[in-house]
VOZA-345179 format. One record per residue (C-alpha): residue in one letter; chain; x, y, z. Coordinates in pm, whole numbers, plus 50000, padded with zeros to 5 digits. Layout:
<atoms>
+----+----+-------+-------+-------+
! aa ! ch !     x !     y !     z !
+----+----+-------+-------+-------+
!  A !  A !     X !     Y !     Z !
...
+----+----+-------+-------+-------+
</atoms>
This chain:
<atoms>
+----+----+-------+-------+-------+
! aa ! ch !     x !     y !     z !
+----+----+-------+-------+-------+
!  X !  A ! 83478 ! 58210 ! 86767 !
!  X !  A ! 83555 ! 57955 ! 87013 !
!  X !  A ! 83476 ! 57574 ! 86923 !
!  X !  A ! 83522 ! 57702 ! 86518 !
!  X !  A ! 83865 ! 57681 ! 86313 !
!  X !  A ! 83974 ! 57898 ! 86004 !
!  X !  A ! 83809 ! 57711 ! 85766 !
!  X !  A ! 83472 ! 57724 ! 85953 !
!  X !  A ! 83509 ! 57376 ! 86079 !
!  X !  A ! 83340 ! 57291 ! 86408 !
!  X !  A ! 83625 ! 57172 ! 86650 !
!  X !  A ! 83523 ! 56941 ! 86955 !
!  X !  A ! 83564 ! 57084 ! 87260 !
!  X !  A ! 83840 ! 56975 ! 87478 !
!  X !  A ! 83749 ! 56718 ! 87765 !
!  X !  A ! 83661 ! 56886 ! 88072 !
!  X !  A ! 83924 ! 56872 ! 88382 !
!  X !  A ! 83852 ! 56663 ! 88714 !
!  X !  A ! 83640 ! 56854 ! 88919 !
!  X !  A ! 83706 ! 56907 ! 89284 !
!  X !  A ! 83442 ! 56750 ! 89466 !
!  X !  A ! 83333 ! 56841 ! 89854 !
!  X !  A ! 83554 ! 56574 ! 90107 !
!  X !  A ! 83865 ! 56631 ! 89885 !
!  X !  A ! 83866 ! 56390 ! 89636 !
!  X !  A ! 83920 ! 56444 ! 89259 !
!  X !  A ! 83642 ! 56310 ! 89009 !
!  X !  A ! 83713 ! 56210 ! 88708 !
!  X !  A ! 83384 ! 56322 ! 88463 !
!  X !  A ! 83185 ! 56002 ! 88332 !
!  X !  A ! 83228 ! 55804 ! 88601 !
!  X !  A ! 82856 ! 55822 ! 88728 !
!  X !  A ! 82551 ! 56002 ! 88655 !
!  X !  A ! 82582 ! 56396 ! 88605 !
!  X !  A ! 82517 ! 56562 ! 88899 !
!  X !  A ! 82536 ! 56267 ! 89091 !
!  X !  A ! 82504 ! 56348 ! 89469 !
!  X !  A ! 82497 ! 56134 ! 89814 !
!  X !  A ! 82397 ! 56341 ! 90114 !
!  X !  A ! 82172 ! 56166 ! 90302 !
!  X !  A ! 82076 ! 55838 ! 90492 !
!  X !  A ! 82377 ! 55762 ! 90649 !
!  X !  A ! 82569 ! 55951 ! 90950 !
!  X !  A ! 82932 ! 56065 ! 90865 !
!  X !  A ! 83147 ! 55797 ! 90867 !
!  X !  A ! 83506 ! 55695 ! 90754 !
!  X !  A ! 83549 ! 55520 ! 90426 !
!  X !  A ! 83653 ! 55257 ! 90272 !
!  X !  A ! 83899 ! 55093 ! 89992 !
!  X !  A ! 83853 ! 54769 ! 89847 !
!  X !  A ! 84089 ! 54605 ! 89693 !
!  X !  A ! 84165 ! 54201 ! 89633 !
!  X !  A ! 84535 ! 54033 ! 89679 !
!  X !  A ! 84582 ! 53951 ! 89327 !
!  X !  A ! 84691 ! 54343 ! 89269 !
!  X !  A ! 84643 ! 54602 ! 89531 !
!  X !  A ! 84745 ! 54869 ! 89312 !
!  X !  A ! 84377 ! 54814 ! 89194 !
!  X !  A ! 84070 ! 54976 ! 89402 !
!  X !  A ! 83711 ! 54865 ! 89370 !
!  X !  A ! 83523 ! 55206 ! 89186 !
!  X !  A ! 83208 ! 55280 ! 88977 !
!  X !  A ! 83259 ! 55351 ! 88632 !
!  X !  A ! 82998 ! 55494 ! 88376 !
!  X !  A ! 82741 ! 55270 ! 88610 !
!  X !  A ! 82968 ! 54999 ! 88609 !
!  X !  A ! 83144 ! 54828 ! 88905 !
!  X !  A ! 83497 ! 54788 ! 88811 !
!  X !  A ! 83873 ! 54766 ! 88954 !
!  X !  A ! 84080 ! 55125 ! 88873 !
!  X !  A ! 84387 ! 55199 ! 88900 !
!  X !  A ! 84427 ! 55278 ! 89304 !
!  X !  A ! 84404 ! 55680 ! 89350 !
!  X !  A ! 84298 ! 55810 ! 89686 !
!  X !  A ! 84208 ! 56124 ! 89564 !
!  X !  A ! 83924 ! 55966 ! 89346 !
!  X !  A ! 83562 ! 55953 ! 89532 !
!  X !  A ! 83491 ! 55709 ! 89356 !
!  X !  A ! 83725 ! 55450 ! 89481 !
!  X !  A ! 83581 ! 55535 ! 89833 !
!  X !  A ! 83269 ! 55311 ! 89993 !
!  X !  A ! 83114 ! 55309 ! 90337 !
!  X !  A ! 83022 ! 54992 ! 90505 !
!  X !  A ! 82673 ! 54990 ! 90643 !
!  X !  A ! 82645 ! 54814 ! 90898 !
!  X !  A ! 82329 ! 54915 ! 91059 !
!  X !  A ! 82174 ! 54523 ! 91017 !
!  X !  A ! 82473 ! 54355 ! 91120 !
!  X !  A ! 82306 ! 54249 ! 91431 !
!  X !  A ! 81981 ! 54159 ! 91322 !
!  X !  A ! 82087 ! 53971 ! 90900 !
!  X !  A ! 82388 ! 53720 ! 90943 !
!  X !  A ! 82475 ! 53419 ! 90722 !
!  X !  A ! 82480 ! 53092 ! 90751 !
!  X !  A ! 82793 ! 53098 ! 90909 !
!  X !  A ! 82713 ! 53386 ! 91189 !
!  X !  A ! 82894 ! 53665 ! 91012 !
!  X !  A ! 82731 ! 54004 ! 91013 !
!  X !  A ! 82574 ! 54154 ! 90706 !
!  X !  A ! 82669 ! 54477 ! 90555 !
!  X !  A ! 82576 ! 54684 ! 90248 !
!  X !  A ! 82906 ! 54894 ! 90033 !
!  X !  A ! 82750 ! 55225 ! 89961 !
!  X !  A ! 82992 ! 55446 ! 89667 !
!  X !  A ! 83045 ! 55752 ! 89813 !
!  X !  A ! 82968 ! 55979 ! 89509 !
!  X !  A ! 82654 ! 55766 ! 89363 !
!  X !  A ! 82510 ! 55670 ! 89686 !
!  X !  A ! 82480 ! 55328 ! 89521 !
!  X !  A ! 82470 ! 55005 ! 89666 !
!  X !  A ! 82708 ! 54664 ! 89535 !
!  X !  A ! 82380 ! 54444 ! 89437 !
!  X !  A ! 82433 ! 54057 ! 89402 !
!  X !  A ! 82436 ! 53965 ! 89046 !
!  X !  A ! 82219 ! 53745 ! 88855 !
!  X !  A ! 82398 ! 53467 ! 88925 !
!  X !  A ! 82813 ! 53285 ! 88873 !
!  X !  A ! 82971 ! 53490 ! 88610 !
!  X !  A ! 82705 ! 53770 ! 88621 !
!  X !  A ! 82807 ! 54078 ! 88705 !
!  X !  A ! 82800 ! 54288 ! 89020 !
!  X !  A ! 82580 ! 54546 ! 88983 !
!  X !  A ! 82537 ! 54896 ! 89149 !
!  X !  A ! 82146 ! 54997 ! 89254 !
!  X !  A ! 81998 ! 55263 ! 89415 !
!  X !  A ! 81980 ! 55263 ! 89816 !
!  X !  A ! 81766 ! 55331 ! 90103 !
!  X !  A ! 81892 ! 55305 ! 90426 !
!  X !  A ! 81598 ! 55263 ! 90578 !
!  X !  A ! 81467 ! 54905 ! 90375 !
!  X !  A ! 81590 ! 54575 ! 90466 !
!  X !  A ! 81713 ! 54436 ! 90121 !
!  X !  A ! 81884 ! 54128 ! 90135 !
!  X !  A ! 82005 ! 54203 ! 89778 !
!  X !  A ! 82233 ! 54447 ! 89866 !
!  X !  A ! 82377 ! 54284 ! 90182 !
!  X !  A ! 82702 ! 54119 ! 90176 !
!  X !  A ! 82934 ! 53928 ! 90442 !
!  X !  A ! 83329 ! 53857 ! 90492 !
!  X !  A ! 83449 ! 53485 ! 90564 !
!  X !  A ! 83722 ! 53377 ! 90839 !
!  X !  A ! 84083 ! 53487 ! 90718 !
!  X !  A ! 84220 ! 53273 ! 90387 !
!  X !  A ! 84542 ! 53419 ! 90411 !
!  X !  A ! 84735 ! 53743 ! 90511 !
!  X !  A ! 84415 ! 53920 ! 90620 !
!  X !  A ! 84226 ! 53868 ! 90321 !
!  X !  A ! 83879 ! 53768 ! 90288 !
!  X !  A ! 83610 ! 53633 ! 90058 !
!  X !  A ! 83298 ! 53838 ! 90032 !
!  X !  A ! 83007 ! 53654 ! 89964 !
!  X !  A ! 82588 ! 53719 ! 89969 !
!  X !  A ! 82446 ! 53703 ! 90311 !
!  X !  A ! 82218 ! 53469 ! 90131 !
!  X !  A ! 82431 ! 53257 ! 89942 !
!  X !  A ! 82764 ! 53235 ! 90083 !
!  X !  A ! 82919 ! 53055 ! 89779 !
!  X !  A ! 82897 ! 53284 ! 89539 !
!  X !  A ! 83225 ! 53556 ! 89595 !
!  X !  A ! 83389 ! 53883 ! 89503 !
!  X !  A ! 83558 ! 53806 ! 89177 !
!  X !  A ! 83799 ! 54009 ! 88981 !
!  X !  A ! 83688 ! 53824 ! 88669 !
!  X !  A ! 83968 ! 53665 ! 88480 !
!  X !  A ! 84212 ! 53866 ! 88734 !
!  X !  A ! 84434 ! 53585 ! 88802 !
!  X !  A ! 84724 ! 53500 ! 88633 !
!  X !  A ! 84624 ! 53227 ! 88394 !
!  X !  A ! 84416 ! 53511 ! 88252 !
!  X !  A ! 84643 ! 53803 ! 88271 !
!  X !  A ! 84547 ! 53960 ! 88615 !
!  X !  A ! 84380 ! 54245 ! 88733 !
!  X !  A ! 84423 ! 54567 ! 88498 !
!  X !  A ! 84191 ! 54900 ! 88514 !
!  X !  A ! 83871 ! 54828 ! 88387 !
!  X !  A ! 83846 ! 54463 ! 88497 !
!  X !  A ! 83490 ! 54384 ! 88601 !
!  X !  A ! 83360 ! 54256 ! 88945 !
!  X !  A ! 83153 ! 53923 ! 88915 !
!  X !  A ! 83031 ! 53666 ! 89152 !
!  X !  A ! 83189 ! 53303 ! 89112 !
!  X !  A ! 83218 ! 53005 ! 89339 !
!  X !  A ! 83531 ! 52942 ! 89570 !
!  X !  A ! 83845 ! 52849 ! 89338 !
!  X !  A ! 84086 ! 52966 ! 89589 !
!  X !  A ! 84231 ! 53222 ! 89369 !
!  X !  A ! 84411 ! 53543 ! 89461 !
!  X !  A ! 84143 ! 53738 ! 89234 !
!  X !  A ! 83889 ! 53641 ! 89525 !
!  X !  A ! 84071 ! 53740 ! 89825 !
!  X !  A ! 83967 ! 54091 ! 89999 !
!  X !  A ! 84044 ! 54364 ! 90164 !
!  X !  A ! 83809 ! 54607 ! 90274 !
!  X !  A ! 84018 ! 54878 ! 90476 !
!  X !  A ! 83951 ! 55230 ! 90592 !
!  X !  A ! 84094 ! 55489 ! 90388 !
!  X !  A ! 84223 ! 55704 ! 90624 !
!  X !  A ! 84607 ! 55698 ! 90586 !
!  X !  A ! 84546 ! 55579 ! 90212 !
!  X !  A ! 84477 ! 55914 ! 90158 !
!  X !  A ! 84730 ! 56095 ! 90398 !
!  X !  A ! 85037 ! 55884 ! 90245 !
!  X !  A ! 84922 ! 55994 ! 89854 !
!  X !  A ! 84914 ! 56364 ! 90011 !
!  X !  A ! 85251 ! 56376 ! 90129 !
!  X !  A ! 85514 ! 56554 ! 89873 !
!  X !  A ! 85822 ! 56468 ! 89857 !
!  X !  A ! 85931 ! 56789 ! 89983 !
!  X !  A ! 85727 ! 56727 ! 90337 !
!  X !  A ! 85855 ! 56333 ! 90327 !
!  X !  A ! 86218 ! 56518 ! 90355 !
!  X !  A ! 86133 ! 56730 ! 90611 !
!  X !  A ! 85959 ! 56483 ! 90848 !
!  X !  A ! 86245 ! 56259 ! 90788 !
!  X !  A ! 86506 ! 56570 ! 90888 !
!  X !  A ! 86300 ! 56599 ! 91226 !
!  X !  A ! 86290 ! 56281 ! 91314 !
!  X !  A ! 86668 ! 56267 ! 91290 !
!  X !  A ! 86679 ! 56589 ! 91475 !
!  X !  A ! 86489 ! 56405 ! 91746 !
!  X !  A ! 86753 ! 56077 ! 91760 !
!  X !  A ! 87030 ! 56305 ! 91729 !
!  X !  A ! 86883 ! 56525 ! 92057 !
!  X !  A ! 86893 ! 56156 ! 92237 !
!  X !  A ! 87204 ! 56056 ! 92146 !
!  X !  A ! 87333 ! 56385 ! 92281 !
!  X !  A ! 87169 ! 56348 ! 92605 !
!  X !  A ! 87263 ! 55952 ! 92645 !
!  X !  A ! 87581 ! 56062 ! 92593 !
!  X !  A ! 87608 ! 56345 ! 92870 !
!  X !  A ! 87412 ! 56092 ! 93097 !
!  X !  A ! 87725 ! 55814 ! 93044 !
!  X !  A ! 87948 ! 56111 ! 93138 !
!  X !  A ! 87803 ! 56214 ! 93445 !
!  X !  A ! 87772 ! 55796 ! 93551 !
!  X !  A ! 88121 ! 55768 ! 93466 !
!  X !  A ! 88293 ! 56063 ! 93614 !
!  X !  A ! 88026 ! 56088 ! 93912 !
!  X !  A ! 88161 ! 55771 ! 94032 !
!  X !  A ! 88513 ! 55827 ! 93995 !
!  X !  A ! 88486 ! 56163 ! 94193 !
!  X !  A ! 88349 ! 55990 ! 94481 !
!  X !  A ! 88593 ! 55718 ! 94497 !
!  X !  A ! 88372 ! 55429 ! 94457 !
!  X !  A ! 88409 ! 55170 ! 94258 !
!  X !  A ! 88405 ! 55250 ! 93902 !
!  X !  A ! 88081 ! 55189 ! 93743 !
!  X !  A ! 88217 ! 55078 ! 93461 !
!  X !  A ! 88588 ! 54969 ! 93310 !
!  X !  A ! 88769 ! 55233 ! 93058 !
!  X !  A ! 88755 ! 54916 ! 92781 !
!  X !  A ! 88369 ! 54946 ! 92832 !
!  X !  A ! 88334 ! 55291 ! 92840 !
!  X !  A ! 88532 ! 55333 ! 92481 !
!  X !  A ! 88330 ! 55036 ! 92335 !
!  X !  A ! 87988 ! 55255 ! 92400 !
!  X !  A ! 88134 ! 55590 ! 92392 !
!  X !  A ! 88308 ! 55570 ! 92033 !
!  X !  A ! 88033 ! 55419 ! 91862 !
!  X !  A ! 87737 ! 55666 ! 92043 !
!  X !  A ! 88017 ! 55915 ! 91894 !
!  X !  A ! 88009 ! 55824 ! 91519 !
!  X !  A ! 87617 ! 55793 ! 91514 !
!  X !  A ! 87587 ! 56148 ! 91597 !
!  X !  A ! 87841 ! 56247 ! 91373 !
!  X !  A ! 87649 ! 56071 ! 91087 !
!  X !  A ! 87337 ! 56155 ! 91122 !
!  X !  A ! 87421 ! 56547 ! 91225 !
!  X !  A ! 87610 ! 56482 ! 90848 !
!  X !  A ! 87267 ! 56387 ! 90677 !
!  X !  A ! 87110 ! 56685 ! 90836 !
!  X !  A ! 87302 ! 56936 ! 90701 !
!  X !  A ! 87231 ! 56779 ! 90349 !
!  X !  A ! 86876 ! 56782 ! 90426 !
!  X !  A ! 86808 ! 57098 ! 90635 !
+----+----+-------+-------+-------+
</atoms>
């Protein structure tokens, strides 16, 4: 009998694979509610990554309820958010920048300001259609390399923490939690929020199809050398046929000629090793 060993033992059953979800993404069971489903409110729109500059190998997810940095996969749903912006014009801060909410994908969950510095970041049930300040964020002016703090629309000092992500503390590992905490200038506070777009496409491509679209872009610069090279012919020997002045000296014909010569002999050489 399945689940029962010889001696009449039950035996746990084995932990159930990552399901494939609808939009192509792999989810990884116990990361949200069963069942959990977001379908409506918001038109279809790209989505998001979030990540902060202290490790961008980490992406902002939901995890058993909680709102955590994991380990960056594109192919997890969960590590996906869509920016709301449908207030933008209407809620700014104090500084003029437009409001937003970060819905999760999956849970349909909105980021909810926490309780207060060194609270957590919490993630709460949404509806599109209310005005709740609670759930409304806003990104500062650049503090470095495109990075930005996110910060309440209603309380601009409190930002996006990776708590105890910077290096004093250890940094940013899978699991770390998302808090709110007053500007210390630290890389563990610096965000990115970027669409997810070619995320995803670079994670899809094998190393089997990386080989091939290198071995046809080489067959494309190996095609133009050929053709520059039948063009400086035809310059070359056009004008000495009609007995003008030669377009060119023999020293500076070699000097391009040779050279054009041994490119397309190298890379018609890493062609055959690829093709």
């Amino acid at each position: 009998m399945i689940g029962w060993s010889r001696g009449h033992g039950r035996v746990p059953p084995p932990p159930p694979p990552p399901r494939r979800e609808r939009g192509g993404g792999y989810v990884t069971p116990g990361y949200a509610p069963p069942g959990a489903r977001y379908d409506g409110g918001l038109p279809p729109q790209p989505t998001v990554r979030i990540f902060c500059k202290a490790n961008e190998n980490y992406s902002l997810a939901v995890r058993d309820g909680h709102v955590v940095l994991a380990t960056a996969n594109p192919n997890d749903d969960y590590q996906h958010w869509i920016k709301d912006m449908r207030h933008s014009t209407s809620v700014k801060d104090e500084e003029g920048y437009p409001a937003f909410a970060l819905i999760n994908k999956v849970t349909g969950q909105a980021l909810k300001h926490s309780l207060g510095q060194s609270h957590p970041v919490r993630a709460v049930a949404y509806n599109p259609q209310v005005l709740d300040e609670s759930v409304l964020w806003t990104e500062s002016r650049d503090v470095g390399h495109g990075f930005r703090c996110i910060r309440m629309v209603n309380n601009i000092y409190l930002n996006f923490d990776a708590f105890h992500g910077d290096k004093d503390h250890g940094g940013v590992h899978d699991g770390t939690s998302l808090v709110l905490w007053k500007w210390c200038e630290g890389d563990n506070q610096r965000w990115k929020i970027e669409r997810t777009t070619w995320w995803r496409f670079y994670s899809d491509l094998s190393p089997s199809m990386a080989y091939l679209l290198l071995c046809r872009i080489m067959s494309y610069l190996y095609g133009i050398l050929l053709l520059f090279l039948f063009l400086l012919f035809l310059a070359y020997f056009g004008s000495m046929m009609s007995g003008e002045r030669v377009i060119m000296s023999c020293v500076d014909f070699v000097s391009v000629f040779v050279p054009a010569c041994l490119v397309c002999v190298f890379v018609r050489t890493c062609l055959s090793f690829y093709v």
